[in-house]
C-alpha positions as CSV (number, residue, x, y, z in Angstrom):
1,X,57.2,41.0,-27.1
2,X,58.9,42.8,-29.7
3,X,60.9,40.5,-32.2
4,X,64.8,40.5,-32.3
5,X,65.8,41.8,-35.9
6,X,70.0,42.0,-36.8
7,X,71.3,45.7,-35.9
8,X,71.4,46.7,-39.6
9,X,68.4,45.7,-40.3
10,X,67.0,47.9,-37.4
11,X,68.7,50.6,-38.5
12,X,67.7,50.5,-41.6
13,X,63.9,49.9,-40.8
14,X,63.9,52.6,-38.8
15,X,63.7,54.9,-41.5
16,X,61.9,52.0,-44.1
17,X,59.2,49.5,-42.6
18,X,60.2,46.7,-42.4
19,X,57.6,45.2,-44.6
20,X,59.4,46.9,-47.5
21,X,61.2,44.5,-49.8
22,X,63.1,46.8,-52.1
23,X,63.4,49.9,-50.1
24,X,65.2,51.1,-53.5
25,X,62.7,50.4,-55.8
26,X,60.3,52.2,-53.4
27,X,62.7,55.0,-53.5
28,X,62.5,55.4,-57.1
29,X,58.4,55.4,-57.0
30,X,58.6,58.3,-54.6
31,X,61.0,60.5,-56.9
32,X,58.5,59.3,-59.8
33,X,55.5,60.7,-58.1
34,X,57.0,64.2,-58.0
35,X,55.0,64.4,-54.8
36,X,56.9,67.6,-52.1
37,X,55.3,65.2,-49.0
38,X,57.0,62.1,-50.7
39,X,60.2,64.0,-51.3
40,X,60.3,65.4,-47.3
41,X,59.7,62.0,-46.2
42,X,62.8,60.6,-48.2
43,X,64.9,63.7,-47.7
44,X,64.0,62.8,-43.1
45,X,65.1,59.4,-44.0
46,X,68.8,61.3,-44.8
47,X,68.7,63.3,-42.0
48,X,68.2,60.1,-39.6
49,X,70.5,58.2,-41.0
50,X,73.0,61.7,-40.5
51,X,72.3,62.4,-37.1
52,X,72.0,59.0,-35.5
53,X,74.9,59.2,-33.4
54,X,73.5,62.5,-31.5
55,X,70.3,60.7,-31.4
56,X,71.7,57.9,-29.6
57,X,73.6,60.4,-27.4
58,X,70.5,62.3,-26.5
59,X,68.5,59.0,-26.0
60,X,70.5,58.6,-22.1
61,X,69.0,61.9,-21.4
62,X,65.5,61.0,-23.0
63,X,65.6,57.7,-20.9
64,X,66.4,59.2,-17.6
65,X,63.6,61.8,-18.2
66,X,61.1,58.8,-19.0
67,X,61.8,56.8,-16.1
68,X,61.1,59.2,-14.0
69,X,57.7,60.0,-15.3
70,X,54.3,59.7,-14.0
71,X,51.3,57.9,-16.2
72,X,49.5,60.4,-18.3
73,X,46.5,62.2,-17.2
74,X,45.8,64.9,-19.8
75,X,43.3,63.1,-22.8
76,X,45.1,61.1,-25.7
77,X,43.0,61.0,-28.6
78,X,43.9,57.7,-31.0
79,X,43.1,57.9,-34.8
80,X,43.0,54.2,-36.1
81,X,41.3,52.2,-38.9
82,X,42.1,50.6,-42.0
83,X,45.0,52.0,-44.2
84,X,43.4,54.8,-47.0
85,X,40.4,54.9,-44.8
86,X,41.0,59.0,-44.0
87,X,42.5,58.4,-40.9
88,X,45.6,61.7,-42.1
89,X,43.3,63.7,-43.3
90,X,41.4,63.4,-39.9
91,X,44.5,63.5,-37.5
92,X,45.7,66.6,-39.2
93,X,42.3,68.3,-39.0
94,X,41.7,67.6,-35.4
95,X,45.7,68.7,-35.0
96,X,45.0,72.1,-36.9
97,X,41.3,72.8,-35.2
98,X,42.2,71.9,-31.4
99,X,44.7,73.1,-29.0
100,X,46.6,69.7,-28.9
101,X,49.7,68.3,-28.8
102,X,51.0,65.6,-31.8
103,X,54.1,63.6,-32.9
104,X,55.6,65.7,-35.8
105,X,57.9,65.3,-38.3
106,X,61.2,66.1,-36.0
107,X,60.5,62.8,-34.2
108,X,61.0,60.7,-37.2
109,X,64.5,62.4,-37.5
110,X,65.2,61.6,-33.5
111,X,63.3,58.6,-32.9
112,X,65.0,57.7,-29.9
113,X,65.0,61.2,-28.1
114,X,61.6,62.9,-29.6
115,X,60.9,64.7,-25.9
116,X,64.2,66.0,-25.4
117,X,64.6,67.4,-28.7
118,X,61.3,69.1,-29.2
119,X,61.8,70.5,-26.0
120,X,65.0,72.1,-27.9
121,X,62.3,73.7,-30.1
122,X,60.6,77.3,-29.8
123,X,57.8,75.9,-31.1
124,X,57.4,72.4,-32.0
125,X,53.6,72.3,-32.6
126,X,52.7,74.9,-35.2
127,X,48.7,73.8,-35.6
128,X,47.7,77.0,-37.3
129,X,50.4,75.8,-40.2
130,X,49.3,72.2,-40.1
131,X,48.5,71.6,-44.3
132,X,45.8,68.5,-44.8
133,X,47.9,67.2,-47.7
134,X,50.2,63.9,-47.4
135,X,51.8,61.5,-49.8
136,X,50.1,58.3,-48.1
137,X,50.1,59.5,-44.5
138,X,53.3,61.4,-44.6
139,X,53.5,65.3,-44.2
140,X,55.8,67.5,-45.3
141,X,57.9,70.2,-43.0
142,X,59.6,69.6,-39.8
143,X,56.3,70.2,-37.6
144,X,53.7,68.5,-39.8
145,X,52.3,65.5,-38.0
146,X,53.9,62.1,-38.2
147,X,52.2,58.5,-37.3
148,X,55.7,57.8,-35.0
149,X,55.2,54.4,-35.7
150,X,58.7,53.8,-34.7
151,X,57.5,54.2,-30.9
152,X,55.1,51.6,-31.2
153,X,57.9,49.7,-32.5
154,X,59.6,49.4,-29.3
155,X,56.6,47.9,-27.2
156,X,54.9,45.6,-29.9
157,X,58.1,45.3,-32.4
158,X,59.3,46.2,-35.7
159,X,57.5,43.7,-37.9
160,X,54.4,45.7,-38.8
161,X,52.6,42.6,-40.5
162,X,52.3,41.0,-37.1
163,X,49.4,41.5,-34.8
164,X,50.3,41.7,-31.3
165,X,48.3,39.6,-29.2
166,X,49.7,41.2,-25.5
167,X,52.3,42.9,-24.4
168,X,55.0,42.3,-21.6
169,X,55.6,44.1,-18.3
170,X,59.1,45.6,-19.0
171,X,56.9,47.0,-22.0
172,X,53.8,47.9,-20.6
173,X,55.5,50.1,-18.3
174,X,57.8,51.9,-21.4
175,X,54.8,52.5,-23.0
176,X,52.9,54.7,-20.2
177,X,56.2,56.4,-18.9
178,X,56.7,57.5,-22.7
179,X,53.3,59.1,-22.9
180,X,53.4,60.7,-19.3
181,X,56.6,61.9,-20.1
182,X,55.5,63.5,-23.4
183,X,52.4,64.9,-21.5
184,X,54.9,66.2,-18.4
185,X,57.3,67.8,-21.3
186,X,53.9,69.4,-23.0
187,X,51.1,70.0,-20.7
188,X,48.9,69.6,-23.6
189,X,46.0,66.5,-24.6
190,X,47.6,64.1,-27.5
191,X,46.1,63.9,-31.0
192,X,48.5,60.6,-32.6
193,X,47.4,58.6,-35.9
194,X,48.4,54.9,-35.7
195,X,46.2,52.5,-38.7
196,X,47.2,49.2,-37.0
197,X,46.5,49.7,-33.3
198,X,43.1,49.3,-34.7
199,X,44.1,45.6,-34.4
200,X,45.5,46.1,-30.6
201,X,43.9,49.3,-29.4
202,X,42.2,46.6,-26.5
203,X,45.6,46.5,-25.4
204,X,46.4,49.9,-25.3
205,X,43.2,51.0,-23.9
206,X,43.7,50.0,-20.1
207,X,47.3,51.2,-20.3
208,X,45.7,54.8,-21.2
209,X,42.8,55.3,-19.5
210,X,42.4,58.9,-20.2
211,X,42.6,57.6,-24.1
212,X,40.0,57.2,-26.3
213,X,40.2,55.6,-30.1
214,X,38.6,57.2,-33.4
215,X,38.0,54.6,-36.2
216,X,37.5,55.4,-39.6
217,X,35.6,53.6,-41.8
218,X,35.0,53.4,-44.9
219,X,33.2,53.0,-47.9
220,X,34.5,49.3,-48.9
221,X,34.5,49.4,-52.7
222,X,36.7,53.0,-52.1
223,X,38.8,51.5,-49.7
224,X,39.4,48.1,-51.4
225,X,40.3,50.0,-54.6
226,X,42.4,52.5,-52.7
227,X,44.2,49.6,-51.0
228,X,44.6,47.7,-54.3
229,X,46.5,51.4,-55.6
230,X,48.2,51.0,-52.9
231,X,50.2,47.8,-53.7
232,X,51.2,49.1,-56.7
233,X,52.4,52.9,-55.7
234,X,54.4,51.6,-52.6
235,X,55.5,47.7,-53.5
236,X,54.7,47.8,-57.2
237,X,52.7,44.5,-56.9
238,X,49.4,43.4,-56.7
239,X,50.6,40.6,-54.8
240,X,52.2,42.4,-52.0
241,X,49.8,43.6,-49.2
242,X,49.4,47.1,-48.0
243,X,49.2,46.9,-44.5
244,X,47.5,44.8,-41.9
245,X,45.7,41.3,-43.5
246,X,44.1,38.4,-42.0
247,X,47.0,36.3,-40.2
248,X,45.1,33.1,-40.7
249,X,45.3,33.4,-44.7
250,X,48.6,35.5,-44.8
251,X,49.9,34.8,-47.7
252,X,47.4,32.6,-49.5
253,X,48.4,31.4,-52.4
254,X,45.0,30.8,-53.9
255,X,43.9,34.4,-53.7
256,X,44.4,36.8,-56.5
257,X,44.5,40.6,-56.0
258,X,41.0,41.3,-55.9
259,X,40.1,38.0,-53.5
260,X,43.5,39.2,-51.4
261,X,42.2,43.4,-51.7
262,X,38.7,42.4,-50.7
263,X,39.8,40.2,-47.8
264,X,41.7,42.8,-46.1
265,X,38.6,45.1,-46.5
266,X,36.5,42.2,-44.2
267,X,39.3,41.8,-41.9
268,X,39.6,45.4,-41.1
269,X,36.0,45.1,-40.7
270,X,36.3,42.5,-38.1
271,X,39.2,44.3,-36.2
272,X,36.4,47.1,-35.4
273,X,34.2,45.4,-34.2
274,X,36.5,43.6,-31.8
275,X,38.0,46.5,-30.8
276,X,34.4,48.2,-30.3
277,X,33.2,45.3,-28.3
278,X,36.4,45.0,-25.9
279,X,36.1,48.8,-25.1
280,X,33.0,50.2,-25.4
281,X,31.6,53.1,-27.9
282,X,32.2,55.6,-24.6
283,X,35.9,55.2,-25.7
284,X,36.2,53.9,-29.5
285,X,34.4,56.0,-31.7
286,X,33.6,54.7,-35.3
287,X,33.3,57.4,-37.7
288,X,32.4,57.4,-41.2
289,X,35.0,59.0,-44.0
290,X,31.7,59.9,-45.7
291,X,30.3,61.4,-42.9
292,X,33.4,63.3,-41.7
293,X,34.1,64.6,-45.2
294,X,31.0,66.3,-45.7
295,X,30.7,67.6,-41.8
296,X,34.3,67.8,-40.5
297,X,32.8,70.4,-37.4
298,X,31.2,67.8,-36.1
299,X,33.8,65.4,-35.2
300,X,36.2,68.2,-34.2
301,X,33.3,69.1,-31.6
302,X,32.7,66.1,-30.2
303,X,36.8,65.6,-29.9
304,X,36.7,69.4,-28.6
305,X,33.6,67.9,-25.8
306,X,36.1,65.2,-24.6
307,X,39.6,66.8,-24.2
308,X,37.7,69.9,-22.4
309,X,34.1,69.3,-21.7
310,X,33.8,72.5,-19.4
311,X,34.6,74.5,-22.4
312,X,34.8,74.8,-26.0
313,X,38.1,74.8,-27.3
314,X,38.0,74.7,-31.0
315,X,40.1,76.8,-33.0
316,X,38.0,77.7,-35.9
317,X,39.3,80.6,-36.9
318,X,41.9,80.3,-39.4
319,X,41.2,76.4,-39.8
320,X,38.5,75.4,-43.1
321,X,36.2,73.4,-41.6
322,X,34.5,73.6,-44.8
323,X,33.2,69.8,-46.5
324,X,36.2,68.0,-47.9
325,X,35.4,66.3,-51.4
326,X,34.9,62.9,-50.3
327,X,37.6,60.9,-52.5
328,X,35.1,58.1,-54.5
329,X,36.0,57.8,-57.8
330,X,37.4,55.3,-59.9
331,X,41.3,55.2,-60.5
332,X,41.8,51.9,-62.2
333,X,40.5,50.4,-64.9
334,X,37.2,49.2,-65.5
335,X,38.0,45.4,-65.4
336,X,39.9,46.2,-62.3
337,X,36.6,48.4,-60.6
338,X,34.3,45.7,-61.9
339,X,36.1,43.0,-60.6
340,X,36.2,44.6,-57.1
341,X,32.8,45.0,-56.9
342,X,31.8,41.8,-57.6
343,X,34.0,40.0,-54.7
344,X,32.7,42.5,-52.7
345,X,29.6,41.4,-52.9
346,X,31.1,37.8,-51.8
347,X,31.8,39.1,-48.8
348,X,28.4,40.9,-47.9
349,X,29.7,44.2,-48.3
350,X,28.8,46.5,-51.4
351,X,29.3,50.1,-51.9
352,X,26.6,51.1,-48.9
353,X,27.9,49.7,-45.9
């Protein structure tokens, strides 16, 4: 059930997770990187904060039309896995090759009324426009795709660092008139990026029966070094985790970074394979980032196969489908790399699986 947090802490975490300690010193990161997706994200942050009151107006309307929805049938297609694993980059390219629906950027401005006001839009899904850059998973413009990780805030709570381990009735049922309502709104299948419901997608899953779950994974060495990058860009600590760790060790005080990095790499690890064996590979699919990168087609095919398997529906035209360069080299120092790889290799994973 979703934890009780004061009201200006909500509102405030609305906009910032809730994870972040020094939403300030964040703030100043982001203007340092002189990144235009970093900038967007801080400049919807504003405009949430400024239109809050219609938001909360609209919301009556937007509960009315959810309550009165029936569950989805159309297919929901669920990016998940680790955090820097390519999860955006694949989200936007199955949102830019597919005729799909997707949670953009205007939701994260209305958070509490995303249907109604999209449906206020000409055109709130603009795939052909959809640009496969992001500042760690944010996207710039108002139709670029968003995680929405403020939905799943309402059914499993705002504390992000916490693994749900069920959710409740009155929340079950938000949950699946929220998607059938989205569906109702736009007859479309769903393409929506979430990195931690790769810890509770066995939750989701019977909820969304027409839903199935792509996991990225990736090389662990890459991903523990882009994780470790991480902590520094976002919380400007090696100490502080980015995203999900292990709940059993939260916090350990004996770990240093590199113990703490690799960890999470194992634990993420573990996640997929309970996720895999509580829902079958017919409905979570583990892809590699490797793989992807150098054959993007493929997965957009099989993605294509599932949302309309009487026809193909893949946009190509106008969408590179080209081999992405596959992100593995080294951005820290050499002690920091070496270091890495050698508590890797603790943990029974090196650079090759």
């Amino acid at each position: 059930m979703p934890n009780s947090v004061s009201p200006l802490r909500a509102m405030i975490h609305r906009s910032i997770p809730r994870h972040i300690n020094n939403p300030f010193a964040l703030a100043m990161r982001i203007l340092a990187s002189r990144n235009g997706e970093a900038f967007y994200a801080l400049a919807s942050a504003a405009a949430q904060a400024a239109v809050t009151p219609l938001d909360l107006a609209l919301s009556l309307r937007e509960k009315r039309i959810c309550e009165r929805a029936s569950p989805p049938e159309r297919p929901i297609v669920f990016v998940v896995g680790p955090p820097r694993s390519g999860t955006t980059v694949t989200a936007q390219v199955l949102s830019a090759s597919l005729p799909v629906a997707y949670f953009n950027n205007l939701t994260s401005i209305f958070p509490r009324s995303p249907i109604t006001v999209n449906k206020m839009v000409r055109r709130p899904f603009r795939n052909e426009r959809i640009s496969f850059r992001s500042f760690y998973g944010k996207s710039s413009n108002w139709y670029g795709p968003n995680d929405a990780l403020y939905f799943w805030d309402r059914w499993f709570g705002s504390d992000r660092t916490i693994i749900p381990s069920a959710i409740d009735e009155p929340h079950r049922t938000q949950l699946v008139q929220f998607f059938g309502a989205f569906q109702e709104a736009f007859p479309l299948p769903l393409v929506s990026k979430n990195n931690n419901m790769n810890a509770y997608a066995k939750i989701v899953a019977p909820l969304l029966p027409t839903a199935v779950f792509v996991c990225m994974r990736r090389n662990p060495l890459y991903l523990a070094q882009a994780l470790l990058k991480s902590r520094r860009d976002i919380h400007g600590s090696d100490e502080t985790p980015y995203g999900l760790e292990d709940p059993q060790v939260k916090g350990a005080q004996s770990d240093n970074a590199y113990q703490s990095v690799c960890r999470q790499v194992a634990f993420h690890r573990k996640l997929e394979t309970e996720q895999l064996q509580a829902i079958g590979p017919d409905r979570y699919w583990v892809v590699d980032y490797e793989q992807f990168c150098n054959d993007p087609k493929a997965l957009v095919d099989r993605v294509a196969s599932y949302i309309a398997p009487e026809k193909s529906v893949a946009r190509t035209e106008g969408v590179d489908l080209k081999p992405f360069p596959v992100s593995q080299q080294q951005k820290i120092s050499d002690k920091d790399f070496a270091r890495l790889t050698a508590e890797l290799k603790t943990w029974s994973l090196s650079e090759t699986n």
